[in-house]
C-alpha positions as CSV (number, residue, x, y, z in Angstrom):
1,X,11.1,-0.6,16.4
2,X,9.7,-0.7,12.8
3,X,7.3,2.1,11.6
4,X,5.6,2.1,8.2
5,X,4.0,5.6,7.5
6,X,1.4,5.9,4.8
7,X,0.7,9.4,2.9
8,X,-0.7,10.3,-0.1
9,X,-4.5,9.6,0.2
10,X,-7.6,12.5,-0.2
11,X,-10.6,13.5,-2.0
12,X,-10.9,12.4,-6.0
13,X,-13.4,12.8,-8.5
14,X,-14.3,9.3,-10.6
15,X,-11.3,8.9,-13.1
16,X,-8.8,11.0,-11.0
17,X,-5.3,9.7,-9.7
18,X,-3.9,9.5,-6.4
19,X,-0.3,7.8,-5.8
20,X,-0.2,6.2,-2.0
21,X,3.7,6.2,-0.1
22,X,4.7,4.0,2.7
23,X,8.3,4.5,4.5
24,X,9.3,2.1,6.7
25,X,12.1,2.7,9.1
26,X,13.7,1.8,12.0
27,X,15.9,-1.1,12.6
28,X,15.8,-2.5,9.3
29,X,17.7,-5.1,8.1
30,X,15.8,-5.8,5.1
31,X,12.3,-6.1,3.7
32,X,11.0,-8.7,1.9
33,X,7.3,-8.6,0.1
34,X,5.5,-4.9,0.6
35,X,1.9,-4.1,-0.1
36,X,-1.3,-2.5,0.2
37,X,-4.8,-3.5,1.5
38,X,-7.6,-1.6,1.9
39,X,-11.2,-1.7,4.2
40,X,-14.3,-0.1,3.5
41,X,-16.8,0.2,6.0
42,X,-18.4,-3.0,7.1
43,X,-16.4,-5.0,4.5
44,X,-13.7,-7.2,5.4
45,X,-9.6,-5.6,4.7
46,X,-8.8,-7.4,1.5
47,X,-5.5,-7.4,-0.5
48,X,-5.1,-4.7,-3.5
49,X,-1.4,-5.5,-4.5
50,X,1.8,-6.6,-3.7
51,X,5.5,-6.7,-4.5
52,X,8.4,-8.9,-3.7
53,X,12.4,-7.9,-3.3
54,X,12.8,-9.3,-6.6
55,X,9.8,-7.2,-8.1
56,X,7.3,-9.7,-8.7
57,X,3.8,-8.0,-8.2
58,X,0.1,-9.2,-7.7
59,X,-3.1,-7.1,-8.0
60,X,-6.8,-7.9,-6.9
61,X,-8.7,-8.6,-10.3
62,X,-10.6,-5.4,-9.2
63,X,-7.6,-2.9,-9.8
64,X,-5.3,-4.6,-12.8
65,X,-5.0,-2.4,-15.3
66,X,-5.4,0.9,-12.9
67,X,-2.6,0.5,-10.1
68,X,0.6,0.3,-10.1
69,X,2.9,-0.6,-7.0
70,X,6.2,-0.3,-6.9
71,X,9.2,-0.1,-4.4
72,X,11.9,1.9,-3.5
73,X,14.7,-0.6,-1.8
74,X,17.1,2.7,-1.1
75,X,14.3,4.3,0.7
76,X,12.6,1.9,2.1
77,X,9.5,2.8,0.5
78,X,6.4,1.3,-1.5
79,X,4.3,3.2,-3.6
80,X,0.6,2.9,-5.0
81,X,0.0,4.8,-8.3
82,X,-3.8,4.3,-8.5
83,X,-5.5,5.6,-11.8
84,X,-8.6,5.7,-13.5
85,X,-10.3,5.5,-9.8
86,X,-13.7,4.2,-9.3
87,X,-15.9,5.2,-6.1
88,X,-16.0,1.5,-5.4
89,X,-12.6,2.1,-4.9
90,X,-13.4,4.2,-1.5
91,X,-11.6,2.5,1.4
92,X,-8.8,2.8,4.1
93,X,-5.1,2.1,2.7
94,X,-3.0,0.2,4.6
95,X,0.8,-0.7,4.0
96,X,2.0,-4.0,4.7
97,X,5.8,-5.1,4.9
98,X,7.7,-8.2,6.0
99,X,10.8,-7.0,7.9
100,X,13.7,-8.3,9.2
101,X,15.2,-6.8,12.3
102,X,18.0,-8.0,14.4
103,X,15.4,-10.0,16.3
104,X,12.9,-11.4,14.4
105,X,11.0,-11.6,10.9
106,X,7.8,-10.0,11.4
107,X,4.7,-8.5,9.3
108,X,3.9,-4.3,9.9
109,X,0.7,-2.5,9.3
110,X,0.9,1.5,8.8
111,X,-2.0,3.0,10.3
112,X,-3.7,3.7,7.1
113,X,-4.3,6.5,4.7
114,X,-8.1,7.3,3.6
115,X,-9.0,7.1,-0.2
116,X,-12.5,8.8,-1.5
117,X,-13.8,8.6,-4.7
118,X,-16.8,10.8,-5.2
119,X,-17.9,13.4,-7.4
């Protein structure tokens, strides 16, 4: 029914910029809180940021001051503008949306975008 879709992750030097996209669809009647989490290797997936319908974000202390998330209501979209990137920063991407449907309130997981950092 719903579908979230990252794109947007690749290969960046130390310092470059990558901006992450997630598109939900399907039957949507709205969407409440979107945002991102990420998983490296052997660690545990851990929240990066996260905005509500009435644009109140959070980041993880790790990225304030280098991301940016923000949301598109008219597309159903969340972005990730992610500067000044550190190879610590090398993970897996996921998008995460509460959405109301017709026949429930649930929580959706895209199936994640891969970020590298590395020169």
């Amino acid at each position: 029914q719903v579908q979230l879709v990252e794109s947007g992750g690749g290969l960046v030097q130390p310092g470059g910029s990558l901006r992450l996209s997630c598109a939900a669809s399907g039957s949507i009647l709205g969407i409440n809180a979107m945002g991102w989490y990420r998983q490296a290797p052997g660690k545990e997936r851990e929240s990066v940021a996260r905005i509500t319908s009435g644009l109140t974000t959070n980041y993880a202390d790790s990225v304030k001051g280098r991301f940016t998330i923000s949301r598109d209501n008219a597309k159903n979209t969340v972005y990730l503008q992610m500067n000044s990137l550190k190879p610590e920063d090398t993970a897996v991407y996921y998008c995460n949306a509460q959405v109301l449907t017709m026949r429930k309130v649930g929580d959706y997981w895209g199936q994640g975008t891969q970020v590298t950092v590395s020169s």
